[in-house]
MDTraj code that builds the backbone (N, CA, C; nanometers):
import mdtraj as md
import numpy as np

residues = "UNK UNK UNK UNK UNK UNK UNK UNK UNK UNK UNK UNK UNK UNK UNK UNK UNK UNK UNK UNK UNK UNK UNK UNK UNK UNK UNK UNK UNK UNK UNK UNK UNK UNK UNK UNK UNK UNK UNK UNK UNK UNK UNK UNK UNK UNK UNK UNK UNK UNK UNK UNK UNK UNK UNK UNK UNK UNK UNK UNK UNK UNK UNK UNK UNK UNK UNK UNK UNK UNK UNK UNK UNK UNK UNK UNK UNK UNK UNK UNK UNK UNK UNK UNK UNK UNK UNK UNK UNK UNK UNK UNK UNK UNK UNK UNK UNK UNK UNK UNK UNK UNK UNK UNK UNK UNK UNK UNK UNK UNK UNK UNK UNK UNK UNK UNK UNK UNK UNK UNK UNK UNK UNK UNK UNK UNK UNK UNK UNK UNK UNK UNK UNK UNK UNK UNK UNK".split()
xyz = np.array([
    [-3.6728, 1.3465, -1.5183],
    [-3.6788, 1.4885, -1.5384],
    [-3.5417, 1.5492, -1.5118],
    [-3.5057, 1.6685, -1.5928],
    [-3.4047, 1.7064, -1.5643],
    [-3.3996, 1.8264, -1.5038],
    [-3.3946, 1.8275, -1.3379],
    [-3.4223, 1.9838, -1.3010],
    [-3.2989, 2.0460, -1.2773],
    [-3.3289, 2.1621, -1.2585],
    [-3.2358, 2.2812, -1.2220],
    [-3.2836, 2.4067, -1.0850],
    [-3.2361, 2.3358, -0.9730],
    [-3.2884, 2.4042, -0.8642],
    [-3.2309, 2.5863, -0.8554],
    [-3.2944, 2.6781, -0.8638],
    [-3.2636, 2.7684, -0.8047],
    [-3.2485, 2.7332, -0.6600],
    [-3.1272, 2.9014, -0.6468],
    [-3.0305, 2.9357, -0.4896],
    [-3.1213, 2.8591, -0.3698],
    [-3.2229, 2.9614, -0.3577],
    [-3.3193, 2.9025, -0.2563],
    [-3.3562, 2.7826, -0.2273],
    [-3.4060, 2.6916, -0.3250],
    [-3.4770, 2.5566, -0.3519],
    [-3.3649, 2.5201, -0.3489],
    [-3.2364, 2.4463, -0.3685],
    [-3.0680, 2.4145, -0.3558],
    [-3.0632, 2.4411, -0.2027],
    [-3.0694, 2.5166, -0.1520],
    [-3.0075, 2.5688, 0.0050],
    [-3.1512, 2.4809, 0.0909],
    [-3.2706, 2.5331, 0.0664],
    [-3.3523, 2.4632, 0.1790],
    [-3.3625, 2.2781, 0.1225],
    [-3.3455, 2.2649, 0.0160],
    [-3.2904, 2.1140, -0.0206],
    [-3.1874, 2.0542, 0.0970],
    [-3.1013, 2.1367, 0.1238],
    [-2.9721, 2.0893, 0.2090],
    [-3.0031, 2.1094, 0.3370],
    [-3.0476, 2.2688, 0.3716],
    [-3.0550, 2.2885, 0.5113],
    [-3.1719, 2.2825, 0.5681],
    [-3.2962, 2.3119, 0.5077],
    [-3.4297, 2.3343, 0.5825],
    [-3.5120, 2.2419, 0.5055],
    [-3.5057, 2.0787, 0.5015],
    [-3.6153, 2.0153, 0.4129],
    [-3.7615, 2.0478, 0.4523],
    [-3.7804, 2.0959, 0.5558],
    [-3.9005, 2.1154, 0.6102],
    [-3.9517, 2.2403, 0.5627],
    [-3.9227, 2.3290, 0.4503],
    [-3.9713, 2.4572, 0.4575],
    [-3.9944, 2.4207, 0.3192],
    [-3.9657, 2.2942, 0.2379],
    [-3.9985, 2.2258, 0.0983],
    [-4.1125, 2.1574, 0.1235],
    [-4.2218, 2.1802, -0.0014],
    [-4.3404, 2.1414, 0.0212],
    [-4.3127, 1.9651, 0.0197],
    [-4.4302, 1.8929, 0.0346],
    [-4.3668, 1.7565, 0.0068],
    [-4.3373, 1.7338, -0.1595],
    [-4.4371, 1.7760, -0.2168],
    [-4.4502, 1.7136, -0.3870],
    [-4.2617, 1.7606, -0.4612],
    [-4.2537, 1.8695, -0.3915],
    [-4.0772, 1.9606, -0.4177],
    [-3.9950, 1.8279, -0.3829],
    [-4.0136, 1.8132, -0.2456],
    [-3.9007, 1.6576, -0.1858],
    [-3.9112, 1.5740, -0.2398],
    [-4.0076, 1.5468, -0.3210],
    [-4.0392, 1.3789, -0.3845],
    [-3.9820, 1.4080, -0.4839],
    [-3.9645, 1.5209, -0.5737],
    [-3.8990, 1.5468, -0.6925],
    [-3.7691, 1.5750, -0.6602],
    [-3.7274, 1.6088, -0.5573],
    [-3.5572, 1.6494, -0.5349],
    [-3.5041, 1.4912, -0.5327],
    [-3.6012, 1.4148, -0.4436],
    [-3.5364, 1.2774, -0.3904],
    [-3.5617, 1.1838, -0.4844],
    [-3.6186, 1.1892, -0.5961],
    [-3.6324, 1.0631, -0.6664],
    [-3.4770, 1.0547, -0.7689],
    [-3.4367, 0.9038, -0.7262],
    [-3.3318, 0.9480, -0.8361],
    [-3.3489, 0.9287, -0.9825],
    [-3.4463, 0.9336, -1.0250],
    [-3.4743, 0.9390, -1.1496],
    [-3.4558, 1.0664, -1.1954],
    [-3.4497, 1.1782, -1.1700],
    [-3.4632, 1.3033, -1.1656],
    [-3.2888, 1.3576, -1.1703],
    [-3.2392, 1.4169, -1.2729],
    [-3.1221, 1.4881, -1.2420],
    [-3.1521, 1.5764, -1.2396],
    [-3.1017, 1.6005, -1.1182],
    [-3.0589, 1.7764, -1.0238],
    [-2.9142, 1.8233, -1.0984],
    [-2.9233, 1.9602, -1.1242],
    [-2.8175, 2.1020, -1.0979],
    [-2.8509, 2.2010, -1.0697],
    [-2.7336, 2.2846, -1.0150],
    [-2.7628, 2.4222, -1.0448],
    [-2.6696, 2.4664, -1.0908],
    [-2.6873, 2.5941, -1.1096],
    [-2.5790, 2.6645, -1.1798],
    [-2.4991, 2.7318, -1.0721],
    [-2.3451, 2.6954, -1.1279],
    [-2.1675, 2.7627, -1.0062],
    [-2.2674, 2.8852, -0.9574],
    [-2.3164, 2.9849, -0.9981],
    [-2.3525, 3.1061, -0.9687],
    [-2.4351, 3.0951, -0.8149],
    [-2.4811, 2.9860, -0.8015],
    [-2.5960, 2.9632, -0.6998],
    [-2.4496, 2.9583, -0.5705],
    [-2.3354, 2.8879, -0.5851],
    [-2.2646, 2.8411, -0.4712],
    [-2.2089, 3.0233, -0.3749],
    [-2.1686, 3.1038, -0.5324],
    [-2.1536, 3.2344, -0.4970],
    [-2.2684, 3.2643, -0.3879],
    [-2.4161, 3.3104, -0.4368],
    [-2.5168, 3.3303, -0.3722],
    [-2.5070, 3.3253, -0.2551],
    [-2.5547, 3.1893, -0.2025],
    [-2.5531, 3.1190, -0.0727],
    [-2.4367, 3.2078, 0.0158],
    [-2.2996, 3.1930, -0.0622],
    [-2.1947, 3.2857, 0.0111],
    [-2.1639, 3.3998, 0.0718],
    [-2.3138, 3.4555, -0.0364],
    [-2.3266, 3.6425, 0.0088],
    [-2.4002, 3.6630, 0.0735],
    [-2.5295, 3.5058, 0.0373],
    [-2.6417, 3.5297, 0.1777],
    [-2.5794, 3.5059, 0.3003],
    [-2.4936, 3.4140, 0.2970],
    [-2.4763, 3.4232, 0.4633],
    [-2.3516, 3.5548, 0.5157],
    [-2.2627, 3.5658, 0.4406],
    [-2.2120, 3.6747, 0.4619],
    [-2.2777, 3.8074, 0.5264],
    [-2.3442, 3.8075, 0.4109],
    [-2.4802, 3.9323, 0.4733],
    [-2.5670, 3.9486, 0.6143],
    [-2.5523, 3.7763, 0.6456],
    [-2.6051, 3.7699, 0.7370],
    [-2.7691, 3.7298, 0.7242],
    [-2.8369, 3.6956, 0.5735],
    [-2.9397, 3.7388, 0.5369],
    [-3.0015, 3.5719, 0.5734],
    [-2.8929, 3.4847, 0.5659],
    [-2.9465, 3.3057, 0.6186],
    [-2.8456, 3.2772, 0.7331],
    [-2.8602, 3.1900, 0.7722],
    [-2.7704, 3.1332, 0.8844],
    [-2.7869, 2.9809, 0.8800],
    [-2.6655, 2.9119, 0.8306],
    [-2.6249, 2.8090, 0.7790],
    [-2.6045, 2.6695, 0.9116],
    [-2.5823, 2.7421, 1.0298],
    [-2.5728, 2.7180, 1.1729],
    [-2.4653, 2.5815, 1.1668],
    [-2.3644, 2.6385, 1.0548],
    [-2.2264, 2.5662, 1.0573],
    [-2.1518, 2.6117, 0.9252],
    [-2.0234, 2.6314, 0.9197],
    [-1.9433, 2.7093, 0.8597],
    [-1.9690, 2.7075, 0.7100],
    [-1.9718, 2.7852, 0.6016],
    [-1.9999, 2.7954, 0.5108],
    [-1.9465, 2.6794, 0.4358],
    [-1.7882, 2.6951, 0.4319],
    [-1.7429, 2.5320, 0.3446],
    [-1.7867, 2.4148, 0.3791],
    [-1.7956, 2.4040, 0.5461],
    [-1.8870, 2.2275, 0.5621],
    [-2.0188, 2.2513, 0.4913],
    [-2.1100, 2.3435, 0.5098],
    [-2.2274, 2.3136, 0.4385],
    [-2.2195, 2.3058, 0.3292],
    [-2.1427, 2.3583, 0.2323],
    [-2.0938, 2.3526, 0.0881],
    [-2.0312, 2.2017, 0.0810],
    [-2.0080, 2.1281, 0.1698],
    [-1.9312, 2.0018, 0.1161],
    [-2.0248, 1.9115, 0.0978],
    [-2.1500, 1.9524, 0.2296],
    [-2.2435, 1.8408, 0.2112],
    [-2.3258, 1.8696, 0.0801],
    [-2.3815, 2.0004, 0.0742],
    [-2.4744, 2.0491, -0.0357],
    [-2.4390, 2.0229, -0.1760],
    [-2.2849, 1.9723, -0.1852],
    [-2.2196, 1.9360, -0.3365],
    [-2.1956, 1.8070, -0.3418],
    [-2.3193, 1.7177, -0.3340],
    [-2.3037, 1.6013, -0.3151],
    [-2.3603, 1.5252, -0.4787],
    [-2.2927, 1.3759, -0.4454],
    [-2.2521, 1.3297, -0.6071],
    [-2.3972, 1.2872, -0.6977],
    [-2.4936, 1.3235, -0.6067],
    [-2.6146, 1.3096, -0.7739],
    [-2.6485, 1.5075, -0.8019],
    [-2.5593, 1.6211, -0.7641],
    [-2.5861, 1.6909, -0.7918],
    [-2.5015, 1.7441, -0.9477],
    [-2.5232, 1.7499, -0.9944],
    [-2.4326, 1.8499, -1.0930],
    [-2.4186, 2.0147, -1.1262],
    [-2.2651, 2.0386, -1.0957],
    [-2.3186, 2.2071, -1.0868],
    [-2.2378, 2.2336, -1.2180],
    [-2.3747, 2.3168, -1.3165],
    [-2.3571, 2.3504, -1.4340],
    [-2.2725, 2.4841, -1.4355],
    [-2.1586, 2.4988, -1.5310],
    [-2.0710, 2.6174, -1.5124],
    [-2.1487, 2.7014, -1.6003],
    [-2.1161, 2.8479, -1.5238],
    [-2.1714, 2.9819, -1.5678],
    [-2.1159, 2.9975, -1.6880],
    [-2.1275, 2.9930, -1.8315],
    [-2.0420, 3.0052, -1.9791],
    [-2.0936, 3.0744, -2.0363],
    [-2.0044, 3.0724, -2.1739],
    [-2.0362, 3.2411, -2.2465],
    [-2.1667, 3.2376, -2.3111],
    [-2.1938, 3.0688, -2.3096],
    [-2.3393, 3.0803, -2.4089],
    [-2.4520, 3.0662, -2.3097],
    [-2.4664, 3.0185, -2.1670],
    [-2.5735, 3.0855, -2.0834],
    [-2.5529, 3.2363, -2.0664],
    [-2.4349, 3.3039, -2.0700],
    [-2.4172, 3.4388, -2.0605],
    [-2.5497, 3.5018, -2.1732],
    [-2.4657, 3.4500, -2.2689],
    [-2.5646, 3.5119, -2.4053],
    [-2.6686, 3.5201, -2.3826],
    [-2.7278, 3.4010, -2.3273],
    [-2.9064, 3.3510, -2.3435],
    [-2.9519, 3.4549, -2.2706],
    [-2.8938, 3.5248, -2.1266],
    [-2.9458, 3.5631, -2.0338],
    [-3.0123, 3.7088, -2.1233],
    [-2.9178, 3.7433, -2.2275],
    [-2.9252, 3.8540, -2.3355],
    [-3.0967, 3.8095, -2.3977],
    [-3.0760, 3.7444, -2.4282],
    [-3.2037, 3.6957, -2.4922],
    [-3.3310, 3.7189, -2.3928],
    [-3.3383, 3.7155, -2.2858],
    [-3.4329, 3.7840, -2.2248],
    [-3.4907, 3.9034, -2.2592],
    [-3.6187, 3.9089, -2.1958],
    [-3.6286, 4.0894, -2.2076],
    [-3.6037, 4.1334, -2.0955],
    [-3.5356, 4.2536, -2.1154],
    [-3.5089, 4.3374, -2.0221],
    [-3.6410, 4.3817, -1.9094],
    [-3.7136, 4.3534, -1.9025],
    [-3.8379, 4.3894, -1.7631],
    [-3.8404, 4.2362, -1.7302],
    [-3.7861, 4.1103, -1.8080],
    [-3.8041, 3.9935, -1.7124],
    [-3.7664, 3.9703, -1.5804],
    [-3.6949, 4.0407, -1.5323],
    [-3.6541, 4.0195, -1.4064],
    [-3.5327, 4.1392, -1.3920],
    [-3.4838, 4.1759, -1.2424],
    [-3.3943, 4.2830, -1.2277],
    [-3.3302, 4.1908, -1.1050],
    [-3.2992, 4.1174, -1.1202],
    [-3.1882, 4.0828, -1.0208],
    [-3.0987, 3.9487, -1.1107],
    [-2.9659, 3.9877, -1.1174],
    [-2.9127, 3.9136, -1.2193],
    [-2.8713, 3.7693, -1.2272],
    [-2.8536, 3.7324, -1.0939],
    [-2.8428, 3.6193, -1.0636],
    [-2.9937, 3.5191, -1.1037],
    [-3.1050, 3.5957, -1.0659],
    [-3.2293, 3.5269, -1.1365],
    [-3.1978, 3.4988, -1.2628],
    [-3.1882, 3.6081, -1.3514],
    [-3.1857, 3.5990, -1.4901],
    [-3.0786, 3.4954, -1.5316],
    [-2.9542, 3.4868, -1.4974],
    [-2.8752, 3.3656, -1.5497],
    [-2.9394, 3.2419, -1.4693],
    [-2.9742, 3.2332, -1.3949],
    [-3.0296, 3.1053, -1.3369],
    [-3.1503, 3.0758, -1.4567],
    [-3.2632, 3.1400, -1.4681],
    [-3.3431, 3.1449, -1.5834],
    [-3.2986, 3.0822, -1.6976],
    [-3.1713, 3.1808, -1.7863],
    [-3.1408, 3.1800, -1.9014],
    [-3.0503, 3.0077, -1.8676],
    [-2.9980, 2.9533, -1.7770],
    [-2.9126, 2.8540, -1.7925],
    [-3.0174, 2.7355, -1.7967],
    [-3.1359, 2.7343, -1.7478],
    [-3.2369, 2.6247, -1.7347],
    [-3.3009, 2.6596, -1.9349],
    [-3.3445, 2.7722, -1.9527],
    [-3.3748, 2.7836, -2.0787],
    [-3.2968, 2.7502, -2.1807],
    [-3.1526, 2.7542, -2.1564],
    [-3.0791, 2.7142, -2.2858],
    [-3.0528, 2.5803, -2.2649],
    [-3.0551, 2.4850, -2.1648],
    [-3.0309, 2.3773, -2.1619],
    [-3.1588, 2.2909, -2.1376],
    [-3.2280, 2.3706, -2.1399],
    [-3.3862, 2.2823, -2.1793],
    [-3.3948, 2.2354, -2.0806],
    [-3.3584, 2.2613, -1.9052],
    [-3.3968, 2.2234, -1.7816],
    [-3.4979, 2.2752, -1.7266],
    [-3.6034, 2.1863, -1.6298],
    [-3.7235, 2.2373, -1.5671],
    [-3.6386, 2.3172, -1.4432],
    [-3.7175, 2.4470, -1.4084],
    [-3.6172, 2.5284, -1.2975],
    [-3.7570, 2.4665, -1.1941],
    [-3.6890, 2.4729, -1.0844],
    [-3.7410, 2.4983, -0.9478],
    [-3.7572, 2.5775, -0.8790],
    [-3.8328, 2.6691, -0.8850],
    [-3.8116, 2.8297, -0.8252],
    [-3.9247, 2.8839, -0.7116],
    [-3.9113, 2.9422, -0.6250],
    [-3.9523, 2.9718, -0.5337],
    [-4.0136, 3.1301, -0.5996],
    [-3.9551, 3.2045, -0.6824],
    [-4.0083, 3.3055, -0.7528],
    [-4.0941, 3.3273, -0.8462],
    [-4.2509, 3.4120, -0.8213],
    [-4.3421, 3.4500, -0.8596],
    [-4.3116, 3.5017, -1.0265],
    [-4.2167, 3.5688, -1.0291],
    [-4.1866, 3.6641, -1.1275],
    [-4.1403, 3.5765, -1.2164],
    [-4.0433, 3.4818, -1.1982],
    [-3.9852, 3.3864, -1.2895],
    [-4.1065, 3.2739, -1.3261],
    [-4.1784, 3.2245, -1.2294],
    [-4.3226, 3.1208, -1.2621],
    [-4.3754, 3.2249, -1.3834],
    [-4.4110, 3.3574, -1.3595],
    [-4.5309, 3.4300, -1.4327],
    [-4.4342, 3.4412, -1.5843],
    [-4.3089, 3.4603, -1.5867],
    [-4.2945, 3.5273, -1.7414],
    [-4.1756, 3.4388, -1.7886],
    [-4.1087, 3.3044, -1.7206],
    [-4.0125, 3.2335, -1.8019],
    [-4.0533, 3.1887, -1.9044],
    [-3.9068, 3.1915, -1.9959],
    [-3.9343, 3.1428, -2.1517],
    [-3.9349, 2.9619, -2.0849],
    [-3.8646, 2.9770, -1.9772],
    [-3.8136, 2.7846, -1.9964],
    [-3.8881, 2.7555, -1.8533],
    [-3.9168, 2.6104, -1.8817],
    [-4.0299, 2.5338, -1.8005],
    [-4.0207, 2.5433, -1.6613],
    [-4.1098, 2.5909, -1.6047],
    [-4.1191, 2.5989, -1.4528],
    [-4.1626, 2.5151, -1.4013],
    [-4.1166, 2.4835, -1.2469],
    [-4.1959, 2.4076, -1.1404],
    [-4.1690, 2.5135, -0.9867],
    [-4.2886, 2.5578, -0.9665],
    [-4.3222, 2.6354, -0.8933],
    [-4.3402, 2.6096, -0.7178],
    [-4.2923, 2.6613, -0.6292],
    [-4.3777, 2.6568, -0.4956],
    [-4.3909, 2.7813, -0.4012],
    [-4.4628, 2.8052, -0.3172],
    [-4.4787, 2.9249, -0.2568],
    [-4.3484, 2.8852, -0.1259],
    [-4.2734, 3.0125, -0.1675],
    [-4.1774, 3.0502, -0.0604],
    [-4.1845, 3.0225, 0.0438],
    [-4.0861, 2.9556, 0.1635],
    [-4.1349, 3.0027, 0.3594],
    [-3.9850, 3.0075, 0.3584],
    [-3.9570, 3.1126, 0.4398],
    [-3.8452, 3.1736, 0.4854],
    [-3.7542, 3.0626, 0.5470],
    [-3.6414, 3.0066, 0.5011],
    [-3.5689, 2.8871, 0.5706],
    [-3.4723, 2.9575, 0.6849],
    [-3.4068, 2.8738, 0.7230],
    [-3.2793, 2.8868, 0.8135],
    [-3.3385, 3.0191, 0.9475],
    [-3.4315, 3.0349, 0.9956],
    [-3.5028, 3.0870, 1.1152],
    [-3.5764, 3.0357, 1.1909],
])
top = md.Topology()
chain = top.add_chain()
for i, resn in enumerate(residues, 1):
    res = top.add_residue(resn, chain, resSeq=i)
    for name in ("N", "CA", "C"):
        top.add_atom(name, md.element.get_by_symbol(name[0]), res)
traj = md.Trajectory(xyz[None], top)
């Protein structure tokens, strides 16, 4: 399978395996399975902890060194996931980083991993779903 972890599912992958259901871990860990996400997700993580909104409980670049490890691939943000994100409808989602995360799994025909209700209920491109628990607390 070829997934594409959203921010969240990417970060508790690295920092909180325990807040991933098991059936999520068996699919992150099999290496049959290629993992990415999209550059946009590394931003994210950066503003969540900035914000103060996660706590990484070690400096942003070490956790970034481990979390960019070599069966991951991080797909670059380009003009033609840009586009796709266009191709949405506008009530699919209001936070933009969702929507290119969305549109980059939809144009590249990747299953997303998403912790979001809104993206399970109305993506054009294939979901794999789990109910949220708050990581890094």
């Amino acid at each position: 399978m070829n997934l594409l972890l959203d921010t969240a599912v990417w970060a508790a992958s690295v920092s909180d395996v325990a807040a991933l259901p098991k059936r999520i871990l068996r699919l992150i860990e099999d290496p049959a399975n290629r993992k990415s996400i999209l550059a946009l997700s590394v931003w994210e993580v950066s503003t969540l902890v900035r914000r103060g909104r996660i706590d990484l409980r070690i400096p942003f670049r070490d956790w970034l060194s481990l979390a960019l490890g070599p069966d991951l691939e991080v797909v670059p943000l380009d003009a033609v996931i840009a586009a796709k994100e266009h191709d949405l409808p506008a009530d699919f989602h209001r936070d933009p980083a969702d929507r290119l995360i969305t549109a980059a799994a939809w144009e590249l025909g990747r299953i997303l991993v998403t912790t979001d209700a809104r993206i399970r209920d109305h993506s054009p491109a294939r979901v794999i779903y789990y109910r949220f628990r708050q990581p890094f607390r």
